[in-house]
VOVO-526623 format. One line per field, with one value per residue: residue number from 1; residue in one letter; chain; x negated, y negated, z negated of N, C-alpha, C, O in turn. Coordinates in steps of 0.1 Angstrom, whole numbers, padded with zeros to 4 digits, always signed. Each point is the difference from the previous one (the first is absolute). Layout:
<rs>
seq [NUM|...]
type [A|...]
mol [A|...]
n_px [X|...]
n_py [Y|...]
n_pz [Z|...]
ca_px [X|...]
ca_py [Y|...]
ca_pz [Z|...]
c_px [X|...]
c_py [Y|...]
c_pz [Z|...]
o_px [X|...]
o_py [Y|...]
o_pz [Z|...]
</rs>
This chain:
<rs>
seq [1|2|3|4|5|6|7|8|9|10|11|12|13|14|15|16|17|18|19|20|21|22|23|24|25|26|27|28|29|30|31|32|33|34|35|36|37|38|39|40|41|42|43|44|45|46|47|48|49|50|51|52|53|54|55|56|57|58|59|60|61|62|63|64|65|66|67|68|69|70|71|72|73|74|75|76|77|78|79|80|81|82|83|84|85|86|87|88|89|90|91|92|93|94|95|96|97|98|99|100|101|102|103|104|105|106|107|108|109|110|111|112|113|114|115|116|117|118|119|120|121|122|123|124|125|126|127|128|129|130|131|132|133|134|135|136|137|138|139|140|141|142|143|144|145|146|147|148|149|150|151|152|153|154|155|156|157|158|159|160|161|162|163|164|165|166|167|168|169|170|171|172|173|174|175|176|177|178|179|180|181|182|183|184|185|186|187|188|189|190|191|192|193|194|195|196|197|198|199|200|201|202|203|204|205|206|207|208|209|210|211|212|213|214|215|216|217|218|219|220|221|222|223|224|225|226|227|228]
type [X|X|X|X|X|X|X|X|X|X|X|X|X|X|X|X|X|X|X|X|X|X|X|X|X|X|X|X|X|X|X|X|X|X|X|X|X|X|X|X|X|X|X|X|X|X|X|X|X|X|X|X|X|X|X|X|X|X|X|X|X|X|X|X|X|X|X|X|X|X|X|X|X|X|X|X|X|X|X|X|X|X|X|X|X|X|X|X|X|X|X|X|X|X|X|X|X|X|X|X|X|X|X|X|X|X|X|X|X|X|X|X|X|X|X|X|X|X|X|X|X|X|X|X|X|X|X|X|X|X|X|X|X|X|X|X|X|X|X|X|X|X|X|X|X|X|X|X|X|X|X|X|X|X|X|X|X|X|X|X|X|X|X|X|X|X|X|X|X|X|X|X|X|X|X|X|X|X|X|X|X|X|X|X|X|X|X|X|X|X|X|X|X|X|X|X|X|X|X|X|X|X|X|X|X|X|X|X|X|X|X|X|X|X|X|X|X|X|X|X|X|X|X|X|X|X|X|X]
mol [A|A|A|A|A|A|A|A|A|A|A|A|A|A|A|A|A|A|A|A|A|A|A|A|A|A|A|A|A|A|A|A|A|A|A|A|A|A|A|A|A|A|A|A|A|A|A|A|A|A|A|A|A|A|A|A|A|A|A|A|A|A|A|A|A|A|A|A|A|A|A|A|A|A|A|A|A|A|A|A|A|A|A|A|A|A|A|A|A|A|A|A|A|A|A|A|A|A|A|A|A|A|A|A|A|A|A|A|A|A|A|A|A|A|A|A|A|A|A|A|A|A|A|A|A|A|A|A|A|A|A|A|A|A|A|A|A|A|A|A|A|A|A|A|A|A|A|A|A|A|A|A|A|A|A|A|A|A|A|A|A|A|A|A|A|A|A|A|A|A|A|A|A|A|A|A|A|A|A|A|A|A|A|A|A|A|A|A|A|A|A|A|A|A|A|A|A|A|A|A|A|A|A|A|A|A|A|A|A|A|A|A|A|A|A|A|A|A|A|A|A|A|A|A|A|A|A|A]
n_px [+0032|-0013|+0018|+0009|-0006|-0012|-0014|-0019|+0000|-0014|-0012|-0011|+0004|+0009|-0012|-0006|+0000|+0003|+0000|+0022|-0007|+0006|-0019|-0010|-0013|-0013|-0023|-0005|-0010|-0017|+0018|-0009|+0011|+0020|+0000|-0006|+0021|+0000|+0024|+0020|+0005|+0006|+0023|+0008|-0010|+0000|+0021|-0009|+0000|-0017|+0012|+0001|+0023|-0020|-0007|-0021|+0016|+0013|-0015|-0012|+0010|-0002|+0018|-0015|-0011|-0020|+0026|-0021|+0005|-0022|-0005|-0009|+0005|-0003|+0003|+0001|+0020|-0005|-0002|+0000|-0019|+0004|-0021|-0005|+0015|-0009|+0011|+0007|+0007|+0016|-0008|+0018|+0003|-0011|-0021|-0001|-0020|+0005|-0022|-0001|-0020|+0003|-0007|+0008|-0006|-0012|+0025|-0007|+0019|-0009|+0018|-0014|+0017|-0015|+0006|-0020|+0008|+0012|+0005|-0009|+0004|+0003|-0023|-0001|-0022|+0014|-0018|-0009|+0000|+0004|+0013|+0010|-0005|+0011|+0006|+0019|-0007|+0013|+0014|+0009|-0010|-0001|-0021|+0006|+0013|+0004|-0016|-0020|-0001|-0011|+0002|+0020|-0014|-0008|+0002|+0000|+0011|-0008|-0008|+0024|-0014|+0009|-0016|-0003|+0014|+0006|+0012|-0024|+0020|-0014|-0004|+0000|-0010|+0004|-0010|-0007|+0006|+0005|+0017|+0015|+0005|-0019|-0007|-0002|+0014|+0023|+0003|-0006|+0020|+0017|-0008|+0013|+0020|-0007|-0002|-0018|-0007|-0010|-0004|+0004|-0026|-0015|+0014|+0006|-0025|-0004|+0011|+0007|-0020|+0010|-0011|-0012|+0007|-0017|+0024|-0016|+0001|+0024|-0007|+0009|+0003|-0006|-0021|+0003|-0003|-0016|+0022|-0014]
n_py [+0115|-0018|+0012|-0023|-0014|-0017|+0022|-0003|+0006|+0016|-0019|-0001|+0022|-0019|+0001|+0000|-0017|+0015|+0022|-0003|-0010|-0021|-0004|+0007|-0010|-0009|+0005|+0014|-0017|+0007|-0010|-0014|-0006|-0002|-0018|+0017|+0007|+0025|+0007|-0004|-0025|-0014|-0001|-0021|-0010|-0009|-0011|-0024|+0000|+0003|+0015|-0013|-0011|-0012|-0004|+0008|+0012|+0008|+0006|+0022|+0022|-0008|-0014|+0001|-0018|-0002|+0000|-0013|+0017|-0011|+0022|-0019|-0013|-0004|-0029|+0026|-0001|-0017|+0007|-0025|+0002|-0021|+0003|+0019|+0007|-0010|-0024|+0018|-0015|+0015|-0010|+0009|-0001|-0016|+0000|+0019|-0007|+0014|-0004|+0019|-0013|-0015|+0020|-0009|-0021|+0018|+0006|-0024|+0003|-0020|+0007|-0018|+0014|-0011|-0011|-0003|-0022|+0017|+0001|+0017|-0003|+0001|+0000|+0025|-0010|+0014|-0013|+0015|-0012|+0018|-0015|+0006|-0022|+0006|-0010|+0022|+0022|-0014|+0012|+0027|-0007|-0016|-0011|+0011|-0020|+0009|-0017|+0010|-0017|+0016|+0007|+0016|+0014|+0007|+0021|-0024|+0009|+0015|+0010|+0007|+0015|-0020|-0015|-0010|+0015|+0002|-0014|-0010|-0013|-0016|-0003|-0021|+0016|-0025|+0017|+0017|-0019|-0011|+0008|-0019|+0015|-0011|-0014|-0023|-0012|-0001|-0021|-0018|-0009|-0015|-0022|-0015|-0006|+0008|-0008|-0004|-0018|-0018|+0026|+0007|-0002|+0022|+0010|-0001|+0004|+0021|+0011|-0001|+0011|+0018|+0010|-0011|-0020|-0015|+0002|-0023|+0012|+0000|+0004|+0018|-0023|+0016|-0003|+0020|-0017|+0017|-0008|-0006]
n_pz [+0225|-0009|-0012|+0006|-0015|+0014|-0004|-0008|+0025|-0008|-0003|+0016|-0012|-0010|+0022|-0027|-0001|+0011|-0010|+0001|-0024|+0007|+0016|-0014|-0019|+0015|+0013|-0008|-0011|+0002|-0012|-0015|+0027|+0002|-0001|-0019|-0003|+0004|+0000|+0008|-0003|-0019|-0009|+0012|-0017|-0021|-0002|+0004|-0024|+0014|+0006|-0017|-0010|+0013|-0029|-0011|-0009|-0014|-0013|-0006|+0000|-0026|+0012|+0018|-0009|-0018|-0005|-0013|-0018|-0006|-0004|-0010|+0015|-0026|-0003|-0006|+0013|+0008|-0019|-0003|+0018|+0010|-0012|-0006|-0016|+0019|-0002|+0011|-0010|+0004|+0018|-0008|+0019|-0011|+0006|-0010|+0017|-0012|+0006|-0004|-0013|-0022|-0007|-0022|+0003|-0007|-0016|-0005|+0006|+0002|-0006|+0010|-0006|+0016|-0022|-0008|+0006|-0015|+0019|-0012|+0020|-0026|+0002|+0008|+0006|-0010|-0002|+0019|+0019|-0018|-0005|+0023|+0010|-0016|+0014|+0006|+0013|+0016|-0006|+0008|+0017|+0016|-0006|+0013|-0009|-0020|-0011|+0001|+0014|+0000|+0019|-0003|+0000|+0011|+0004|-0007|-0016|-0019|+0019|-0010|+0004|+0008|+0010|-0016|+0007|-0020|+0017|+0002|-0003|+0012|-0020|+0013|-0002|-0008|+0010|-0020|+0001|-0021|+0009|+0001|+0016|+0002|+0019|+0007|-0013|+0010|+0006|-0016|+0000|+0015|+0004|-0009|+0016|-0017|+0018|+0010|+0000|+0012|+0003|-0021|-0011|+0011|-0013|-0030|-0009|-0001|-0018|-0019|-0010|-0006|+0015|-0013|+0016|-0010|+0003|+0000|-0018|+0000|-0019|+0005|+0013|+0015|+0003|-0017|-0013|+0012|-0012|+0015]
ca_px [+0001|+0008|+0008|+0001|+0013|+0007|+0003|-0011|-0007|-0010|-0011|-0010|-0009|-0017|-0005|-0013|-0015|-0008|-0011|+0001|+0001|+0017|+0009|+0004|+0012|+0004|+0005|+0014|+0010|+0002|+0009|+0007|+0013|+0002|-0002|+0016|+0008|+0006|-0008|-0003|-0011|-0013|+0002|-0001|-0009|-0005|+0003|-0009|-0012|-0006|+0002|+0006|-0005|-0007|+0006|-0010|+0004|+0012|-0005|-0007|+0010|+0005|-0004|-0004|-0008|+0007|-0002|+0003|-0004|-0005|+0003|-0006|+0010|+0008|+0009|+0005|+0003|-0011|-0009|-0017|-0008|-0009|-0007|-0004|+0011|+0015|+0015|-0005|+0012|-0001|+0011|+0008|+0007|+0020|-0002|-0011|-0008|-0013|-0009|-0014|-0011|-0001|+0003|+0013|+0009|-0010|+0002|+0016|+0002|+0008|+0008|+0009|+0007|+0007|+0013|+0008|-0010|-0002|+0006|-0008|+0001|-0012|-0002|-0015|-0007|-0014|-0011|+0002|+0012|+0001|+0012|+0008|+0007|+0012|+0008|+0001|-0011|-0008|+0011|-0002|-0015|+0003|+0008|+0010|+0004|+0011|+0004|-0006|-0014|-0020|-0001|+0004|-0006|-0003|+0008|+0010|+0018|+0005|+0015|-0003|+0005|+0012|-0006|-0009|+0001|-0013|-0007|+0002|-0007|-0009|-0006|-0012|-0009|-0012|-0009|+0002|-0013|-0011|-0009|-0004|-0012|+0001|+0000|-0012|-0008|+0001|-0012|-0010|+0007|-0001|-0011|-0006|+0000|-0009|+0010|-0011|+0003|+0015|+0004|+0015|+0001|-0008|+0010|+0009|-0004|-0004|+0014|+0001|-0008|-0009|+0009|+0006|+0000|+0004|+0000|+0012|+0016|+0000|+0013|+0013|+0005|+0015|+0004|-0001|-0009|-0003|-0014|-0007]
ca_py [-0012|+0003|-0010|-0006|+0006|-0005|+0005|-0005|+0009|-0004|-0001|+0011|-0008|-0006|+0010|-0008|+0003|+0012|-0005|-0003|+0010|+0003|+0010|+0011|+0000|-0010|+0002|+0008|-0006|-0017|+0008|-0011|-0005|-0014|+0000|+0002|-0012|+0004|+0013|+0011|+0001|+0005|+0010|+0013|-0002|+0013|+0013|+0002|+0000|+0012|+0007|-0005|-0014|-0004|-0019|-0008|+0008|-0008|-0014|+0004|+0001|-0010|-0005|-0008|+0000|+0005|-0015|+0011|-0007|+0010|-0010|+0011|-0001|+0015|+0003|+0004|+0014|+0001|-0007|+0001|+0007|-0005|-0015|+0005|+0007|-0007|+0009|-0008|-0004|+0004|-0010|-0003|-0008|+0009|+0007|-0004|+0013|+0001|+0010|+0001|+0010|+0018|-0005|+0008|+0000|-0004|+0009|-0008|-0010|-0008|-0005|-0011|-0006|-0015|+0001|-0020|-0005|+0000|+0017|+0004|+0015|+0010|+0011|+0003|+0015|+0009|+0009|-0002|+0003|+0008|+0002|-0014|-0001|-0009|-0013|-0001|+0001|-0011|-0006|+0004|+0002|-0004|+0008|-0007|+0000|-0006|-0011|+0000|+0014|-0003|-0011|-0008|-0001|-0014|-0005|+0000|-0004|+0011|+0004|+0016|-0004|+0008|+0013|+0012|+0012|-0003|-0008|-0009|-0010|-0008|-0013|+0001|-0005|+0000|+0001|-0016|-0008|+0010|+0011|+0001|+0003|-0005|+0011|+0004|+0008|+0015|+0007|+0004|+0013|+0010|+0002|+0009|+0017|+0013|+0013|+0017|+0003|-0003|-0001|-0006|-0016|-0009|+0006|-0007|-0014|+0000|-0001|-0014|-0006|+0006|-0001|-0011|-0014|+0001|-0011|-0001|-0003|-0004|+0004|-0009|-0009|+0001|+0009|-0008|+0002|+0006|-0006|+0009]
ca_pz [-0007|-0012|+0000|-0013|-0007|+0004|+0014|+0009|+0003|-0007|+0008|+0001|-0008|+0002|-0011|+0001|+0006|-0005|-0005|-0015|-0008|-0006|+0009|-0004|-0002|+0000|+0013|+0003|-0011|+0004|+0010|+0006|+0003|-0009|-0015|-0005|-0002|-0004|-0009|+0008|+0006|-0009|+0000|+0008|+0004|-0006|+0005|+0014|+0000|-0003|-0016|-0012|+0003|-0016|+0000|+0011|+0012|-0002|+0001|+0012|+0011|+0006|+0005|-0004|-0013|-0011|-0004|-0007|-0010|-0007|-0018|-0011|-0012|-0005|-0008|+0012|+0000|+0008|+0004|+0005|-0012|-0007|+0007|+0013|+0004|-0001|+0001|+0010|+0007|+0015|-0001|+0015|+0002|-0005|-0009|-0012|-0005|-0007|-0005|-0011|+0007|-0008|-0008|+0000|+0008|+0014|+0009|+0001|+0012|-0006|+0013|-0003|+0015|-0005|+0005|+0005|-0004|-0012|-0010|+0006|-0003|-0005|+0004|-0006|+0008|-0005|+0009|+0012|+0007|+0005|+0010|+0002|-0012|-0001|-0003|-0009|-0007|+0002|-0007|-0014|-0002|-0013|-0015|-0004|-0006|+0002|+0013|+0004|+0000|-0004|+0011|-0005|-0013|+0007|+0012|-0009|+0007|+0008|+0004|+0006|+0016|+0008|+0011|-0001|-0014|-0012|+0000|-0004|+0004|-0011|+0002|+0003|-0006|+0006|-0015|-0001|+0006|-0001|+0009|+0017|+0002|+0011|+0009|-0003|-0015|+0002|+0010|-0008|-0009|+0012|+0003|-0016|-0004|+0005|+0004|-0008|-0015|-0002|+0008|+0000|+0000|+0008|+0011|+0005|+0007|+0012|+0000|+0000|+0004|+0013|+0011|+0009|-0008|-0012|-0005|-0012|+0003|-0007|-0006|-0001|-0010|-0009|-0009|-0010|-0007|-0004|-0014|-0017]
c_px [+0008|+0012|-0002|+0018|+0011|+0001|-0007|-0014|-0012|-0009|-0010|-0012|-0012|-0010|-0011|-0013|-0008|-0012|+0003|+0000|+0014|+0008|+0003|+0016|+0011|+0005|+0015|+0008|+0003|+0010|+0005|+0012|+0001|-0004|+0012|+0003|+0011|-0006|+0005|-0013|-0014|+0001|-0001|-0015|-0006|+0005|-0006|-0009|-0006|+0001|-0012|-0007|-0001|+0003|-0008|+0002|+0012|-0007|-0007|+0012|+0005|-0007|-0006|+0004|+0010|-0004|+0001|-0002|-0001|+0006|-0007|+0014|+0005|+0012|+0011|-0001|-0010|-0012|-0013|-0003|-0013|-0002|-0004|+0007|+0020|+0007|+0002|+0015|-0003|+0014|+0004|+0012|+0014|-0006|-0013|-0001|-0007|-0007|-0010|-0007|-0003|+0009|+0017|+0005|-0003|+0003|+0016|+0000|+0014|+0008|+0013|+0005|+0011|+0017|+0003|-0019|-0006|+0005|-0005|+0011|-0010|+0002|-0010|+0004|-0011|-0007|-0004|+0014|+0000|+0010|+0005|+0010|+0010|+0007|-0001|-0016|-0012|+0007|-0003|-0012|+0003|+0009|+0016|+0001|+0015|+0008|-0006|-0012|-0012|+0005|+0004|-0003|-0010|+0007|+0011|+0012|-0003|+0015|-0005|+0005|+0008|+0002|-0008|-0002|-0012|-0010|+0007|-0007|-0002|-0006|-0016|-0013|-0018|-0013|-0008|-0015|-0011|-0002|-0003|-0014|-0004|+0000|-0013|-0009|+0006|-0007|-0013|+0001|-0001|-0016|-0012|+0007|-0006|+0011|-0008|+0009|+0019|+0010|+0017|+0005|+0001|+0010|+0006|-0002|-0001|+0014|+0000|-0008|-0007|+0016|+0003|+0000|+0009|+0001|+0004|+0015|+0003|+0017|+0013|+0000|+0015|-0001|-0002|-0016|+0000|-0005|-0004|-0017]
c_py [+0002|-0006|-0002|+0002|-0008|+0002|-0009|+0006|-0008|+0003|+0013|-0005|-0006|+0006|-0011|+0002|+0012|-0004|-0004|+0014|+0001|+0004|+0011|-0001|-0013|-0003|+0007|-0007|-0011|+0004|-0013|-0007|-0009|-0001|+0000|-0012|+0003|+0009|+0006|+0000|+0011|+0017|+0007|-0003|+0011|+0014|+0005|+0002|+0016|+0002|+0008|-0012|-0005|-0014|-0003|+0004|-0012|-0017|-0005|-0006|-0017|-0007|-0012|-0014|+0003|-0012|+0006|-0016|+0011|-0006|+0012|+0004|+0012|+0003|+0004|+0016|+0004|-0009|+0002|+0014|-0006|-0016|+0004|+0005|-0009|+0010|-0012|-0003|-0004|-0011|+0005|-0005|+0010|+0009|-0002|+0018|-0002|+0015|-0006|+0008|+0009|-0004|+0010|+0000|-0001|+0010|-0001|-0009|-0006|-0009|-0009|-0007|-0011|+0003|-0015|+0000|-0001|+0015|+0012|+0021|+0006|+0015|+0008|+0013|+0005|+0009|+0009|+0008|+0012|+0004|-0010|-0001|-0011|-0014|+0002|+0000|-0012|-0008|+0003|+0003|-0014|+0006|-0005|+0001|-0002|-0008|-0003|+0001|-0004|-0015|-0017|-0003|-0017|-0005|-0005|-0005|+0011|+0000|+0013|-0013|+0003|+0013|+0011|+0007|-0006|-0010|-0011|-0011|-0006|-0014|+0007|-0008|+0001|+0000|-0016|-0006|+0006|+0012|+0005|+0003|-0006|+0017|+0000|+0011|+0011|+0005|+0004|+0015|+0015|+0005|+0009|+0017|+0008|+0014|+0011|-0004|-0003|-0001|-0003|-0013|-0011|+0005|-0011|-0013|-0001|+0002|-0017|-0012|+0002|-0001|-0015|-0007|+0003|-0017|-0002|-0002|-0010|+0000|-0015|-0007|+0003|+0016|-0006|+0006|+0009|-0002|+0014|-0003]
c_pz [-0013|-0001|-0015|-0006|+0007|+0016|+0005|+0000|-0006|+0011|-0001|-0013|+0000|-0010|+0004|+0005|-0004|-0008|-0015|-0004|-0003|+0012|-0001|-0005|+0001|+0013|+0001|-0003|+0017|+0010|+0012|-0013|-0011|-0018|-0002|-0003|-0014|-0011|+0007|+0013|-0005|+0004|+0013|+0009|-0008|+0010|+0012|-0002|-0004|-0013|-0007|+0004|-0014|+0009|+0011|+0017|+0002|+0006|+0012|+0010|+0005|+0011|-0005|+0004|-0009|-0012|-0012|-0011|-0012|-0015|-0011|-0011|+0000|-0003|+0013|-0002|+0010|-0005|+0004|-0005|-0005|+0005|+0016|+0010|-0001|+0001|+0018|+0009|+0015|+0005|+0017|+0002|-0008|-0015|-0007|-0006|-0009|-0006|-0009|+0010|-0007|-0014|+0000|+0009|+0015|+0009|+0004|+0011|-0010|+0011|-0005|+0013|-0004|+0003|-0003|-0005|-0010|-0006|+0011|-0004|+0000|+0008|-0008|+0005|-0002|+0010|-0008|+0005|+0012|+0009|-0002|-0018|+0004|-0008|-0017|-0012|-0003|-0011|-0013|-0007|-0017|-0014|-0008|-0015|+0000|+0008|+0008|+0004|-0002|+0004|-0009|-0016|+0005|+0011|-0004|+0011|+0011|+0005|+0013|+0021|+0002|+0011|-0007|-0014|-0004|+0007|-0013|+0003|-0014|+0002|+0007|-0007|+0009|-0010|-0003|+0008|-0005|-0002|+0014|+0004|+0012|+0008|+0000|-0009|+0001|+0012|-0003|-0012|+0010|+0002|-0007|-0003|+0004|+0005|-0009|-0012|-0004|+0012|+0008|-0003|+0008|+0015|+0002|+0002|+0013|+0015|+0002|+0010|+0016|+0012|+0006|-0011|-0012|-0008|-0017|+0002|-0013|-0005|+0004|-0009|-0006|-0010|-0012|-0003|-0018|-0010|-0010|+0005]
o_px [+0008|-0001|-0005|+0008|+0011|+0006|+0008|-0006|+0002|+0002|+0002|-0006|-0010|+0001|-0003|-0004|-0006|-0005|-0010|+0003|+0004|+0012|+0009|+0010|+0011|+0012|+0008|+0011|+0010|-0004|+0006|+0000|-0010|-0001|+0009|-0009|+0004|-0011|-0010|-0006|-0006|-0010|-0004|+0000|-0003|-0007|+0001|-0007|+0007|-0006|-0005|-0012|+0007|+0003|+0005|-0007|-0003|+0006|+0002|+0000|+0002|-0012|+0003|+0009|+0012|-0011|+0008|-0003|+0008|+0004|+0002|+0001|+0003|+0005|+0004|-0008|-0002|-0004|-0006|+0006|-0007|+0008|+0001|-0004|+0009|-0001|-0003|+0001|-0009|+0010|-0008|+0005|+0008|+0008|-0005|+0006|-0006|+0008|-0003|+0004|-0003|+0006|+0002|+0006|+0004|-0007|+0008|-0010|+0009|-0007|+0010|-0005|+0010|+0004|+0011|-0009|-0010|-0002|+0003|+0000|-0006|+0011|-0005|+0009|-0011|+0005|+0002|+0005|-0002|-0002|-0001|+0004|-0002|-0002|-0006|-0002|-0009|-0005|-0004|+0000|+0001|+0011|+0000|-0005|+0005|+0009|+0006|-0006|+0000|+0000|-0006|+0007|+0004|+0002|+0008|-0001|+0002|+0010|-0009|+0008|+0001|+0007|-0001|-0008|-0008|-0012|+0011|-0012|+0005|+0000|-0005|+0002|-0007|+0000|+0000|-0008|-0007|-0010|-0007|-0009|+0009|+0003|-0006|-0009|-0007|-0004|-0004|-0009|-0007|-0002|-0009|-0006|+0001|+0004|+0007|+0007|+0009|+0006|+0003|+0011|+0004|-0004|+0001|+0008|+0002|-0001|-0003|+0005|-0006|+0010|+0008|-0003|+0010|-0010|+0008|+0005|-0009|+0009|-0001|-0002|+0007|+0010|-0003|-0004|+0007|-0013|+0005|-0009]
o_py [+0008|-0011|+0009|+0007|+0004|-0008|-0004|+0000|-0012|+0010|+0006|-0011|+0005|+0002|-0004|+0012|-0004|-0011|+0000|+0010|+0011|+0004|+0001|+0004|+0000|-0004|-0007|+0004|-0006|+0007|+0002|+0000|-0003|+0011|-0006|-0009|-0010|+0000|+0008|+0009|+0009|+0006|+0012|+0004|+0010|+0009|+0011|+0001|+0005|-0007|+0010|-0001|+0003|-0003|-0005|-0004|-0009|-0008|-0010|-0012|-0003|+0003|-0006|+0002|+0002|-0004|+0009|-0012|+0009|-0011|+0012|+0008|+0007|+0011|-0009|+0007|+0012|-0008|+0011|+0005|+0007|-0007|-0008|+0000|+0002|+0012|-0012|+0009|-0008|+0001|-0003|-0002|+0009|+0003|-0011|+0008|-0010|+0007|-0012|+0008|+0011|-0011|+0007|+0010|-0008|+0003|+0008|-0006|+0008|-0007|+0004|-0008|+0000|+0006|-0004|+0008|-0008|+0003|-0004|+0006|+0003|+0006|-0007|+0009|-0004|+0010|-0002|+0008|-0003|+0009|-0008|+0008|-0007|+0002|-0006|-0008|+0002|-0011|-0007|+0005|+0003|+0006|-0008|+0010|-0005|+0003|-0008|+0010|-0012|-0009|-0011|-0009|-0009|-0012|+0010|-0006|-0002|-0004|+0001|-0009|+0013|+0011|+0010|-0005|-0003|+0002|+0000|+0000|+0004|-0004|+0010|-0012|+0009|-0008|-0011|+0008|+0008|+0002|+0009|-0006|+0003|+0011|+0010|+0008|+0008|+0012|+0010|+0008|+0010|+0012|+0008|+0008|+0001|+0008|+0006|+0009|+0006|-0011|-0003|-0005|-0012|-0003|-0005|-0008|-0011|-0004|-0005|-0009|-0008|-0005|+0001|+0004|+0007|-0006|+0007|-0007|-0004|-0002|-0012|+0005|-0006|+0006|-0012|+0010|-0004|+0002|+0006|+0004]
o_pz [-0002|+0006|-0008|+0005|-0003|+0008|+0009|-0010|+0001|+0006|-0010|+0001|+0005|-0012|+0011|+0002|-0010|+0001|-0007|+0007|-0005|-0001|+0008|+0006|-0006|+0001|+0006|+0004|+0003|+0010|+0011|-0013|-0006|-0005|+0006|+0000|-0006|-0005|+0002|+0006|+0006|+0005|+0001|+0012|+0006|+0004|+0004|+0010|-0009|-0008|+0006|+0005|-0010|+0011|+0010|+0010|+0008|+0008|+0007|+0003|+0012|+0000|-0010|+0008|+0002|-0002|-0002|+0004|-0002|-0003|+0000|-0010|+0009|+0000|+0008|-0006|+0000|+0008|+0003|-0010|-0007|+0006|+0008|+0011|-0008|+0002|+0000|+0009|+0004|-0008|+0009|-0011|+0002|-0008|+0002|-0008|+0002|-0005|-0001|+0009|+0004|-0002|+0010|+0004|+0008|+0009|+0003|+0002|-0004|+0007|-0006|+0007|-0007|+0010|+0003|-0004|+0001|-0012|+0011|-0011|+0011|+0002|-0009|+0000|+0003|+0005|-0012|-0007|+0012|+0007|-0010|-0008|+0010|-0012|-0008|-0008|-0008|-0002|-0009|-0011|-0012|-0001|-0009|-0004|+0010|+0008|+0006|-0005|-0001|-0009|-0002|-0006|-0007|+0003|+0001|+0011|+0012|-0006|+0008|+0002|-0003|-0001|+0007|-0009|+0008|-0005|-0005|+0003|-0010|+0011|-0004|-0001|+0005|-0009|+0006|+0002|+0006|-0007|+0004|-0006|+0007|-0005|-0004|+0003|-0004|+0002|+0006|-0003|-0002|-0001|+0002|-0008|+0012|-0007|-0009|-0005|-0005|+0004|+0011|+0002|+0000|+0011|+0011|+0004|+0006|+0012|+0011|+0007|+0007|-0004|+0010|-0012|+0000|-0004|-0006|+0009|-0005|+0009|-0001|-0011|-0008|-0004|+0001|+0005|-0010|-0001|-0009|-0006]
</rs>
């Protein structure tokens, strides 16, 4: 059995029905036990997972269902890679994943762990993830300037956390109405990728989309809205 970073034994992996073209690389991911909550959640769930772990491996692994909200929007140190390709926010209790299916940043897991109802400690982890990695490395992966870091160049009333060397917390921001993508219309996007041709795209649609129920989610009325 696998342990997670808080010493609770993880369930024996659910592995999907046989017969998909993404078992290959995707079956191994599905390890069980709880949706992180945390950034060390985040973190010691990658570290259970079969190495070298890619984003759609990372995604794969979550339990289902998975409450997601899609957005085209660019303006973002992650953003969309297109009208076809979101930037896709993953919502569990305590935190806020987000991946791109292609595009710059489609080899980034973006990690916003709630510390009150409105300010979120920024995390960024670069795939793929060849050996366990750490608190701190999940921290300095952002670019720091001076006073602060990628994050906070929009993320504004940056402040460093008390608990933790180079995290920072920030205001949370929800994108704006119109670029929201329904689930519907990224499930038509999903449907439409060709693995022969586009096959690391259609990894991480299928990462997302495939394994168990898949709901709209919808951002905190208390974060602020995102104007550009």
């Amino acid at each position: 059995m696998l342990v997670s970073g808080c010493g609770q034994a993880m369930p024996p992996p659910v592995v999907p029905d046989a017969g998909h073209w993404f078992d290959d690389d995707l079956a191994p991911c599905r390890i069980g036990g709880e949706p992180p909550h945390t950034v060390d959640d985040v973190i010691a769930r990658i570290n259970a997972l079969p190495m070298p772990v890619t984003v759609p491996c990372f995604t794969a692994s979550l339990p289902r269902p998975l409450s997601i909200v899609a957005t085209t929007s660019r303006f973002s140190a992650q953003p969309a890679g297109g009208p076809e390709d979101p930037r896709v926010f993953i919502f569990t209790a305590g935190s806020l994943l987000s991946i791109v299916t292609d595009g710059q940043g489609r080899n980034l897991l973006e990690v916003g762990e709630l510390v009150t109802t409105s300010r979120t400690l920024k995390a960024e982890i670069a795939f793929p993830v060849t050996a366990p990695i750490t608190r701190e490395q999940a921290y300095a992966h952002l670019d720091y300037v001076p006073a602060s870091t990628s994050c906070g160049l929009c993320h504004t009333t940056e402040e460093a956390h008390p608990a933790h060397p180079f995290a920072r917390v920030s205001i949370a921001f929800r994108p704006p109405a119109r670029t929201l993508m329904s689930l519907e219309r990224a499930r038509t996007f999903a449907a439409a990728c060709d693995p022969a041709v586009q096959r690391e795209r259609c990894l991480a649609w299928a990462s997302i989309l495939e394994f168990g129920e898949v709901v709209e989610g919808a951002f905190p009325a208390s974060f602020a809205d995102f104007i550009r």
